[in-house]
N, C-alpha and C positions, 0 to 999 in steps of 0.2 A: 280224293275224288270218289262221288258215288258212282258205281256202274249199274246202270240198266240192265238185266237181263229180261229179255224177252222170252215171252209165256206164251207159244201158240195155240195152245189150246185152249187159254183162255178167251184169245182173240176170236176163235172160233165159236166157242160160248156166245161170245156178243152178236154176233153177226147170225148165227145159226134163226134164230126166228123170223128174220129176215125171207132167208129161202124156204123156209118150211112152208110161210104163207104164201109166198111165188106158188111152189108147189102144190098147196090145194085148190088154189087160184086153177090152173093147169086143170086140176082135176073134175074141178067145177064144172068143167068144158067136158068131159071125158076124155082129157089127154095125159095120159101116165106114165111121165119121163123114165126110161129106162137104160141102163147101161151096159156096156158088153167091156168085161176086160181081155186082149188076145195079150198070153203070158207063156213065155218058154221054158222049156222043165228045166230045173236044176239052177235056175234064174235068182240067188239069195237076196239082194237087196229086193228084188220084185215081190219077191213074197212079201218082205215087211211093208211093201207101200199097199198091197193087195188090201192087207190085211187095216190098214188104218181106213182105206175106201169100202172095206165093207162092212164096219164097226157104223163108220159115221153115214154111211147109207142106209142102212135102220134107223138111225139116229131118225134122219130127215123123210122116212116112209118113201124112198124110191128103190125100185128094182136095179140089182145088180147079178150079174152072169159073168165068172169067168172061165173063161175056155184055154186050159193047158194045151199047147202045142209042142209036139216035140220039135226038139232041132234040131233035125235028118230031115224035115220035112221037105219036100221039092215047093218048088218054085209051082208047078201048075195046082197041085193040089191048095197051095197058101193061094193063089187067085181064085177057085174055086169057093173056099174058104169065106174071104173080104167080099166077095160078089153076092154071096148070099147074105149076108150081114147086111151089105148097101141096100137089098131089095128086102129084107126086114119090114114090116111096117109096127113090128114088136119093138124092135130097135130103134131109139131114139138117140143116140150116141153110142161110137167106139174107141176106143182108146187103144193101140198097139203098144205094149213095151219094147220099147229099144236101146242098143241098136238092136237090129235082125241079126240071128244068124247069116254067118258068110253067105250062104246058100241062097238069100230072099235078098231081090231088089227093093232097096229104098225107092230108087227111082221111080217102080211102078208104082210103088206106093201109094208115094205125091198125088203121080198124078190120077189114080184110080179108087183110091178111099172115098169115100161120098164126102164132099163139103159138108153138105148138111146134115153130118153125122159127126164130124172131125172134132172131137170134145177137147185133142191139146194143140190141135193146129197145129199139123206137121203138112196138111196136103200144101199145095204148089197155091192153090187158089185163098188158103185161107192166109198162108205166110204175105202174097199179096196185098190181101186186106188189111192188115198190119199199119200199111201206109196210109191208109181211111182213117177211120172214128170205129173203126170196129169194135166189137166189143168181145171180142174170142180171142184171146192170146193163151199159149203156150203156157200152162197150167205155173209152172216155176217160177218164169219172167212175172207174171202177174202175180203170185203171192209174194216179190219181192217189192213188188209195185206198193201191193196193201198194205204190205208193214210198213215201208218209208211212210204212207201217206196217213198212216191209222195214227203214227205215233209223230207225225210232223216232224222227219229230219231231214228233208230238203228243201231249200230253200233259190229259187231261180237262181242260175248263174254258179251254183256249186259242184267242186271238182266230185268226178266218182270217178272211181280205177272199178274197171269191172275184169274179174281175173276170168280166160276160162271163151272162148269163141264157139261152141257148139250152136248147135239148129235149135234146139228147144231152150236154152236158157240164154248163152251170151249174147249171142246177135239178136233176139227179140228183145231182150232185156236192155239193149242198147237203144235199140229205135224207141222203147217205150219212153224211156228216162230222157231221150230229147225232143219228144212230144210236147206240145205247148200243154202249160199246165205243173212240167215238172222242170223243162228248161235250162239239166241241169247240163254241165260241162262234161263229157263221157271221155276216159282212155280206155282203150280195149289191153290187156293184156292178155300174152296165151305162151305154150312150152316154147315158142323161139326168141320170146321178148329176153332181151341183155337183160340184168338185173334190176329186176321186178321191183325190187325195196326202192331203187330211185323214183319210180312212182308212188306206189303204195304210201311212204314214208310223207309224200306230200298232199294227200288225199284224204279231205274229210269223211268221206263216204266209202268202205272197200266191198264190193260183193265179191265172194269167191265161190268159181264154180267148175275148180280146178279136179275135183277128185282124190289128191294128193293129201293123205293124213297128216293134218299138223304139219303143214308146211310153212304156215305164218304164226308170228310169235310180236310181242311188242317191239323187236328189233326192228322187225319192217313196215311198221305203221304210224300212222298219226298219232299223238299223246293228245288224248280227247275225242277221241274219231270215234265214227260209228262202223262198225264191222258184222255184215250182214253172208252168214258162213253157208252157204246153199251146197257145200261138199258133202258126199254121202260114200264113206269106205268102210269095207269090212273088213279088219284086218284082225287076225287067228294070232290070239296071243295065249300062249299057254295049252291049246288044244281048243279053244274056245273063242268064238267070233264076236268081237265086240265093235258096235259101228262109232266111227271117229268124224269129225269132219275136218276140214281145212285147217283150222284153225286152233293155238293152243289156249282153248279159253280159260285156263287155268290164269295162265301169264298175264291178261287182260286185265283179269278187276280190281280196279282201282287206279286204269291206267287208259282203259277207252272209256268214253261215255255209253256207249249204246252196243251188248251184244246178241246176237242170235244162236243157244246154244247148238248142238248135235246132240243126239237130238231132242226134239221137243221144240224146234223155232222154228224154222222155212215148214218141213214136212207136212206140218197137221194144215196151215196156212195151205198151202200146192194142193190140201184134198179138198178145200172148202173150194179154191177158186177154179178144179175140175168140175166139181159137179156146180158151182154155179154159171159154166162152161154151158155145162149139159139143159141147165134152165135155160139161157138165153138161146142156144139152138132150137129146142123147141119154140120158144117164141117169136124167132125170128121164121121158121116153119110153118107158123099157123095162118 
């Protein structure tokens, strides 16, 4: 069997002039989409995500700011902080890494980030809009959106096991995939589900967005299945951090049809569908 590996970056290749001209479009107007990333020190995986949104934020001629925050920071000083960002008119989207330190309510978060700034849809008002025709979803959910749909591997009424219930990837990623259009059949799985592989094993479609290095292997999957791996671990082998995802794509080829490596597949994908995020709030703005 041939396996598929997916190439996000090339993905992002194709689609890239796409936004560019959105972008000058915008500019035509004098309106000059701009981004604020809020990142906490000593954060390793945020740095490397940092680091591919501000590679491809050149890329595409938009302004990007990220602002280090330490975390010891209090609670009043972080509202201070997002208060001033909301009343920005520099500011056209912001993005928080998460989670928060212990210290910073999510909760205020929600519900006090400006909607019309909310570029991964984490406020309370945009998770609502979710259940609309919106067009602003959770940077992750949606680049798993675009692969399935870029590379046609769902087909109405097909099973998907989605591993992994968080606020920015399982649960949006759920509602997306039973959105008319995609129709397909969703199980949720997460750390209290009894053995996983009794699903998984029967499931054409697996997203995994569990965090758990190499935790699935062809033992626990479809023989032809597509396995779409959105895990992102660091794990220190040798004195040295090397990122892993869910998944043992070693195991797979020649064994699923369709994978998404670590990295190089969801990731580059999650920076296009951020800042095409940050286009459509402007637009939706104007």
């Amino acid at each position: 069997m041939n396996t598929t590996i997916f190439n996000g970056s090339r993905f992002v290749e194709a689609r890239k002039t796409g936004l560019i001209e959105k972008i000058k479009y915008l500019e035509e107007q004098s309106i000059k989409p701009s981004l604020t990333v809020i990142s906490f020190s000593g954060d390793r995986p945020s740095a490397s995500y940092i680091r591919m949104m501000n590679k491809f934020s050149k890329e595409i001629g938009v302004g990007l700011d990220v602002k280090v925050i330490d975390k010891s920071i209090t609670q009043s000083d972080f509202e201070v902080i997002i208060q001033e960002m909301n009343n920005s008119t520099e500011i056209t989207g912001i993005i928080v890494d998460m989670p928060l330190p212990g210290s910073l309510s999510v909760e205020w978060l929600r519900k006090n980030l400006s909607s019309a700034k909310d570029v991964d849809a984490i406020t309370y008002a945009r998770k609502g809009a979710l259940f609309s025709a919106s067009r602003i979803s959770p940077s992750t959910a949606s680049a798993v959106i675009n692969i399935l749909e870029y590379n046609n591997l769902v087909s109405a009424g097909d099973h998907v096991v989605v591993i992994g219930r968080s606020e920015i990837v399982g649960m949006p990623l759920t509602l997306l995939l039973l959105k008319k259009g995609m129709d397909a059949t969703v199980t949720v799985c997460h750390s209290k589900t009894k053995n996983i592989a009794d699903y998984t094993k029967n499931a054409k479609i697996v997203v995994s967005a569990a965090g758990s290095p190499e935790f699935l292997g062809k033992e626990e999957l479809m023989e032809n299945g597509i396995v779409i791996d959105v895990g992102i671990s660091l794990v220190n082998e040798n004195g040295k951090y090397i990122i892993k995802g869910d998944v043992r794509s070693s195991d797979l080829i020649g064994y699923s049809s369709f994978i998404t490596p670590v990295p190089g597949g969801v990731g580059p994908v999650t920076t296009y569908a951020l800042f095409n995020n940050l286009i459509e709030l402007v637009r939706e703005s104007k």
